[in-house]
N, C-alpha and C positions, 0 to 999 in steps of 0.2 A: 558733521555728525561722525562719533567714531565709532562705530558696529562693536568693534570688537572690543574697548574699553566697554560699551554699555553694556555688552552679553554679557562681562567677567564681574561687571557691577551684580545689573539684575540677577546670576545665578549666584553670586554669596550672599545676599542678601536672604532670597530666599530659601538658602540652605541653614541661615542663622533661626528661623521663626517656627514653632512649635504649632503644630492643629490647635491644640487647646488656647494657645495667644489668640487664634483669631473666631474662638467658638465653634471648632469645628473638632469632630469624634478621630480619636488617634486611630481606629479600625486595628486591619492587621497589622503584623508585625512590618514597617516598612527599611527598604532595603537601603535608601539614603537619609539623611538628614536634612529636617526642614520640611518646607509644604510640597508636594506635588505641582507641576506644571502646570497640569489643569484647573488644581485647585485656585493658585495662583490667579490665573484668567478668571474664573469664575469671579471672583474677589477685585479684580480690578474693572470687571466687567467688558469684558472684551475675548476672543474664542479663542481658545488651545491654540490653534492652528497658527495664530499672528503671535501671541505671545513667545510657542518654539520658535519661530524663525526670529523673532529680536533676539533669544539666548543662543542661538546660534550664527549670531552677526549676520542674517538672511533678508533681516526685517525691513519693509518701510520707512520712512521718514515718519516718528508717532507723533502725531496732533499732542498739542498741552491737554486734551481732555482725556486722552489716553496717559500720557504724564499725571495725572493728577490721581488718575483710578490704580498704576501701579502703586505711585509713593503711598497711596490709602493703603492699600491689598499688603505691602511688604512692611508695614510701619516706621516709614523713612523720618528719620528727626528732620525737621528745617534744613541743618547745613545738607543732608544728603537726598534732601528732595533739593535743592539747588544745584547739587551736582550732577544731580541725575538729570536737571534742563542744561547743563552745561555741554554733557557728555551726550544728546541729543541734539543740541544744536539751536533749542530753545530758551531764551530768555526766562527765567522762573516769574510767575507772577503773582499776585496775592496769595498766599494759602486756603485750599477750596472748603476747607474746614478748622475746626477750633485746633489748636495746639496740645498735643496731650503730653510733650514733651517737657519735662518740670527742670526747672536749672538744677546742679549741684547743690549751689548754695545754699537754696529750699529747701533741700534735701538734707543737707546739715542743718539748718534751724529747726527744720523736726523733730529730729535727734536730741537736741539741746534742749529742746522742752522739758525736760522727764518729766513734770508736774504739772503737766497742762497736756489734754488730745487736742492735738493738730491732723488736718485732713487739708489738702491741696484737690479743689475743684476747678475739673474743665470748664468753659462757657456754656456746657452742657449740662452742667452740673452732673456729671462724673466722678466720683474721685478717684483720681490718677495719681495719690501720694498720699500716707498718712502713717504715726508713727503708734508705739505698744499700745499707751494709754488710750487712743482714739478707738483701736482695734479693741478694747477691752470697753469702751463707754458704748459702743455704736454696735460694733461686731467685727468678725475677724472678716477682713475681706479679703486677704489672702485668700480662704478658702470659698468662696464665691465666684460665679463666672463675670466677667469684664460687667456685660449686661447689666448683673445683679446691681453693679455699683454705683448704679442711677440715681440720684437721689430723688428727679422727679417722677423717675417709673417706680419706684418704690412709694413714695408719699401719694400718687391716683392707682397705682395698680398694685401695690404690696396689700398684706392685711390691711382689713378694715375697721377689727372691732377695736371697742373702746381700750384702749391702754397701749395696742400693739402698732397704731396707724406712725411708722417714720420714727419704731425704737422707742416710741410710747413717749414721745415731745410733747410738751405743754403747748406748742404752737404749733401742730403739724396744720392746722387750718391755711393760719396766716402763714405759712411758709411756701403752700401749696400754693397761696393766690401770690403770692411775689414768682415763689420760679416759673408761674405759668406766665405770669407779664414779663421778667426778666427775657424767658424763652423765647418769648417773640420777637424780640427786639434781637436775638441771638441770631434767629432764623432770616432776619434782615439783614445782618450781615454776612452770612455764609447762605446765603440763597441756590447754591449750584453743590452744598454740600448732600452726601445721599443718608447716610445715618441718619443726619438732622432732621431730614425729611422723611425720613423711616421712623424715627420715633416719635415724631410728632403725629403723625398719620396712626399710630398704637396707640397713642394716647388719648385722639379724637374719637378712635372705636371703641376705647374700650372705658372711658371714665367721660360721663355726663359731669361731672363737674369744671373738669379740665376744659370740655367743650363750651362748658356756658362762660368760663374766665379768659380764654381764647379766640369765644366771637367778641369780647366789650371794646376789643384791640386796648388797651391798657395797657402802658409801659413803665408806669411810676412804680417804685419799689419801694418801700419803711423798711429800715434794720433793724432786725431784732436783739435785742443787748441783753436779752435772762432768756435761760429755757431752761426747762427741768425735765430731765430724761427719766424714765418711771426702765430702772434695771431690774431686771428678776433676779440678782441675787444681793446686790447692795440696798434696795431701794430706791427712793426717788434722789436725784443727783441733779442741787440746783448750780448753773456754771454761766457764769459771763460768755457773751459772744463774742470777739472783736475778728475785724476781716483786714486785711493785708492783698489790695488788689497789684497784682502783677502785670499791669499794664501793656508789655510788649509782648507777653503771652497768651493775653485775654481769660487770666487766670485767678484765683484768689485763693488768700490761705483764712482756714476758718479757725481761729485759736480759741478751745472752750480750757476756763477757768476758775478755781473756785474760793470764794473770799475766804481770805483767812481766818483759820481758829472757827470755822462753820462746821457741822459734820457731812456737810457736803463735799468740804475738803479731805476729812477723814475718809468718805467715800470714796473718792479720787486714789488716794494711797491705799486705799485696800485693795483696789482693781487695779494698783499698780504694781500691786504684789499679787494680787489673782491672775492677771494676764487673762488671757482667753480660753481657758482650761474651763471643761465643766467642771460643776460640784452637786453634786446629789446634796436635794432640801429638800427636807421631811415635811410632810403636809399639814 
């Protein structure tokens, strides 16, 4: 183990990460960059007092369950949650949660869409990547908190009335009973993750349907290949589904699309030119 490689790791790490990355309130004005020590601990779950002494090469030999609660807390990609069991002295081993870390490449074929919303969903069904168009079909989630961009806390705990349930989807039903069987099957593979287990546990409190699709234990899932999104300034936008799973990410890309010469397409290009800007309509 090398103390002092791991302090110089751990303290730029988390002088790189903003309060608001990790849902927490910016308060006063603060004197360094990045999160607080404390806050840090709090987030990887483990107390002030052990965390200063790891940044100041003091610390323990940290258990992998401690490894696991930093890389969470500091949002270490793969390669730098391996480094950080390196620079520990620990072995890295499965990652204790979904990858929210999207390649490049994705990231460019996003991009390259212009005529098609593209969204890149966690195993959590998160979306942790998505380009203009999407942000103009769905919502801008730049400006949403990480949370917001659930798409199953949204689809049981978002609005409920008719039109608005999941962006106002023609199948927010059947989408609901897929990510809830999907989710279980999620939560079977990251078993020692704590979000996973946090959101699932909000979900059971807080929506009787999610509960009743969560006890069938149900893991079969149907793709859905049409949905029609009801926009409140385009109108209704019917667009092909197709998914693009990421396999060593435990990831999928969701590409909505709209048949040619439809004015669902013409929809498409109007909101590719609206962007995510309001517009006052007359009632």
């Amino acid at each position: 183990m090398d103390r002092r490689e791991l302090a110089d790791f751990l303290r730029s790490r988390r002088e790189r990460i903003t309060p608001a990355e990790v849902g927490l309130p910016a308060g006063p004005r603060r004197r360094t960059p990045g999160l607080r020590r404390e806050e840090t601990a709090q987030l990887a779950y483990i107390s002030t007092e052990y965390y200063t002494r790891l940044e100041q090469a003091r610390g323990p030999h940290p258990s992998r369950e401690v490894l696991a609660g930093l890389a969470r807390a500091l949002r270490l990609t793969d390669a730098e949650r391996d480094h950080l069991h390196h620079l520990a002295g620990v072995p890295p081993g499965p990652p204790p949660g979904p990858s929210r870390e999207v390649r490049q490449s994705i990231l460019d074929l996003l991009l390259r869409l212009p005529q098609a919303g593209a969204i890149v969903l966690s195993a959590t069904y998160e979306v942790i990547a998505w380009n203009d168009l999407a942000s103009a079909l769905m919502e801008d989630f730049s400006a949403v908190p990480r949370r917001d961009r659930n798409l199953v806390r949204r689809v049981f705990l978002g609005p409920q009335a008719e039109g608005q349930r999941l962006y106002g989807v023609s199948d927010a039903e059947a989408f609901g009973r897929n990510a809830a069987q999907d989710l279980r099957a999620t939560a079977a593979r990251y078993p020692d993750d704590p979000e996973l287990t946090a959101l699932v546990s909000e979900l059971l409190a807080g929506s009787e349907e999610f509960t009743r699709l969560w006890a069938s234990h149900d893991v079969s899932t149907a793709p859905t290949l049409c949905k029609t999104f009801q926009h409140p300034l385009v109108g209704p936008v019917t667009v092909n589904c197709d998914v693009l799973d990421i396999r060593d990410r435990d990831q999928r890309v969701v590409i909505y699309t709209a048949t040619p010469g439809s004015p669902s397409e013409g929809a498409l290009r109007l909101l590719s030119v609206i962007g995510t800007q309001r517009m006052d309509i007359a009632p």
